[in-house]
C-alpha positions, 0 to 999 in steps of 0.5 A: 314465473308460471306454476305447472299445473297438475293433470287431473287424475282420471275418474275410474272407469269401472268394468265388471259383473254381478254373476250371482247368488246362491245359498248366501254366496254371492260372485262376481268381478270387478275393476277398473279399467285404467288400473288393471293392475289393482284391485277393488275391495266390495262392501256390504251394507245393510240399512248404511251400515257396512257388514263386510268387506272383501278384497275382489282378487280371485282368479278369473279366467273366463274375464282374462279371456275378454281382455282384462289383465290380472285377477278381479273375481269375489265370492262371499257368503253373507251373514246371517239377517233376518227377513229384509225388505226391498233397496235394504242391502246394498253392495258398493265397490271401492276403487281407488279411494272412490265408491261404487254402488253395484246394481243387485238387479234381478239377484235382489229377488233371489237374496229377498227370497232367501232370507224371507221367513221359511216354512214352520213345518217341521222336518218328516222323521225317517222311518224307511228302510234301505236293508234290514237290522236284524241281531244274531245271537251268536256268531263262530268261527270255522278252520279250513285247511288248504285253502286258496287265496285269490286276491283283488284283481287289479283295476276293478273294483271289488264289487264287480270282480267276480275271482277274489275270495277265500275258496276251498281247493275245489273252488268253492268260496268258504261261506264264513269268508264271504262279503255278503251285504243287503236285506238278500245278502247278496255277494259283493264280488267274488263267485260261489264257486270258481274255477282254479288254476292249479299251476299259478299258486303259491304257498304261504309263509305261514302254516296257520292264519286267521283271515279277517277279510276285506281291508276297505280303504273307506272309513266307515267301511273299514270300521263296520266290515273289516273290523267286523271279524275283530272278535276272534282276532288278537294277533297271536297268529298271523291275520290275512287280510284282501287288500290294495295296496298289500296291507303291509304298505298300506298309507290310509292314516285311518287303516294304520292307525285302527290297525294298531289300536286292534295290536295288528300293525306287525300281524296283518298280511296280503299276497298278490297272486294266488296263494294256498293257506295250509291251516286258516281260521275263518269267523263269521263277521259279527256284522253284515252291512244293511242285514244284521249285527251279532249282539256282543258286537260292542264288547270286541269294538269298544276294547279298540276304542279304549285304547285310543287314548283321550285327545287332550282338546276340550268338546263342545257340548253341541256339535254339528259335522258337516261335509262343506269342505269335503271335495270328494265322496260318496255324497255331498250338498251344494249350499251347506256353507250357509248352514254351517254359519247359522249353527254357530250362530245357535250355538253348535261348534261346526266340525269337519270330520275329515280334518280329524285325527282318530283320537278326535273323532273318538273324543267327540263321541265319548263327551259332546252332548249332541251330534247333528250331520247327515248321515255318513261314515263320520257317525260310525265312530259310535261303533268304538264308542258304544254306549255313548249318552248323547243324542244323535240327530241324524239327516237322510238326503233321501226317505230311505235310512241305510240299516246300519245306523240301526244296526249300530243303535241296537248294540252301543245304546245312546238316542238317535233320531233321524230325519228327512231333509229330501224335500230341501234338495234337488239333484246336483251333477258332480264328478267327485261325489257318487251323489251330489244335491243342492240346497233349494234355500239353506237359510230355511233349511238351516231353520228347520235343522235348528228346530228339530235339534232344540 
């Protein structure tokens, strides 16, 4: 009698590739060979112990196209270590139940570097200024009669659509009307004056309403200008609106919901072709964006803001938003995953504005103690929130300060600082942020974000 003998399993014949590293993110793939159908987990260790674990199974075109079947990618961000020294971290791969060390090689240099000790020097105040915070003691409201409506011109961006506007019937644009912005309070769009053609206009439904200006789909927009004429609006006559899509169907969560908090969800208009107002009333904004705010501007916001009802989630103390989910924008920051890590690790809950609903966003600002983010449209809630007691850290990815977070400070209180954090970027390219940075060392500037906040 003779036993078969049992054919010995193959070794693994491990193929892959450390692409790289940045800001804490570590990429790339790996597999074996003879088993393209399975997949590798890589390990971390520091000093023989393992740190984390993660499964290689991320999509992976680029080494679909040399031959190999099935998804084999990994990117991770590593924890949080102090300074390390040379061969301490390591990475393994296993595969099948065997180990496989990955060669760091000339990404070591990079991880070193890293996580070495940063720079004490502490982050430079921002003190320029990108417009001008100027307050106005008073602001009114006018009453034109037949005025003509143009509205947005469809596909261009308002900004550069010289024929929307409230006009009068000899083609002037009402002055109070107008979208003015910056230090020169420089039209944004529309004409002084404009050339109407009298055959193409309609009537409006209503003999009297009250015009409350462009509706910007854009949150901090939307809060700082189309709410900007709330002071003389509460709904009892019909308020016409600029707007695309017509503000009766608007989507926007944000829009909709503001909309009625201000009790105009039933009460707001657009038309789309041109129209002629037989009575409308027109009040000055009570604020103009980079340029100047009315001093009473918190008490017609705040009154919004009350009526949002507390949100029933408890607030941490000390908050940090951050912008590294955000996929599109008007800036964002490569590398801001890291430092959302090292904030938890001092203690901040990490929120990402846009996953809010508005009683959220509202709530945080009513209770948290200290907010740090850069500077973005999150930190406009304050203006439904005025006299909030927290302190406010606030981060320019430039020396400049836009003025309206000064405009806002001035009327709704509370403690703002605000910082550069420039000389830790350079310029990144990207199709979906109006600007785009990447952080030089996140780890550092995490540090220094830190100690500026203590």
């Amino acid at each position: 009698m003779f036993r078969r003998r049992r054919t010995a399993e193959p070794p693994p014949v491990v193929i892959g590739s450390l692409d790289g590293f940045a800001n804490g993110h570590l990429h790339g793939w790996i597999c074996d060979f003879l088993h393209q159908g399975e997949n590798a987990y890589v390990e971390v260790h520091r000093r023989g112990t393992m740190l984390m674990r993660v499964p290689a199974n991320l999509a992976r075109h680029d080494v679909n196209a040399i031959g190999v079947a099935g998804d084999h990618g990994y990117r991770f961000l590593l924890p949080a270590l102090p300074p390390l020294d040379r061969g301490e971290l390591t990475l393994m791969a296993e595969i099948r139940g065997t180990f496989h060390p990955i060669a760091l090689g000339a990404l070591e240099d990079q991880i070193l570097a890293f996580f070495a000790s940063g720079p004490e020097a502490p982050l430079d105040r921002c003190e320029r200024l990108w417009g001008t915070s100027q307050t106005r003691e008073t602001v009114s409201a006018k009453t034109y009669h037949d005025a003509i409506y143009l509205p947005f011109t469809a596909g261009i961006l308002l900004d550069h659509d010289p024929h929307w506007g409230l006009y009068t019937g000899d083609g002037s644009l009402i002055p109070e009307a107008a979208y003015r912005r910056g230090a020169d309070l420089a039209l944004v769009g529309q004409s002084e004056r404009i050339d109407i053609d009298r055959g193409a206009i309609d009537d409006a439904p209503f003999d009297t309403m009250i015009y409350g200006g462009p509706l910007l789909e854009h949150y901090g927009h939307f809060l700082l200008t189309t709410l900007a004429r709330c002071w003389a609006i509460d709904g009892s006559i019909p308020v016409l609106f600029h707007s695309v899509p017509a503000v009766q169907d608007h989507g926007a969560g944000h829009i909709v919901e503001l909309l009625w908090h201000a009790g105009l969800e039933n009460r707001s208009f657009s038309f789309d072709r041109p129209t002629r107002i037989r009575r409308v009333v027109v009040p000055e904004p009570a604020l103009c964006e980079q340029h100047s705010i009315w001093t009473d501007y918190a008490i017609p916001m705040s009154a919004i803001g009350r009526s949002v009802a507390p949100a029933a989630a408890s607030v941490p103390k000390k908050v940090y938003l951050s912008k590294s989910r955000l996929h599109s924008g008007v800036t964002g920051m490569d590398g801001e995953a890291f430092i959302d890590l090292k904030m938890r690790q001092a203690g901040f809950a990490v929120i990402h504005p846009e996953t809010l609903g508005l009683a959220e966003q509202v709530n945080l600002f009513r209770r948290a103690e200290l907010i740090v983010g850069t500077a973005g449209s999150a930190f406009h809630t304050l203006a439904l929130v005025p006299h909030m007691s927290a302190r406010r850290v606030i981060l320019t990815l430039d020396d400049l300060l836009n003025s309206n977070f000064l405009l806002l400070d001035r009327v709704c209180g509370g403690r703002s600082e605000y910082f550069s954090i420039k000389d830790d970027l350079t310029p990144s390219e990207s199709a979906a942020f109006s600007t785009r940075y990447a952080i030089r060392n996140a780890n550092h500037l995490a540090d220094r974000i830190i100690a500026v906040a203590s």
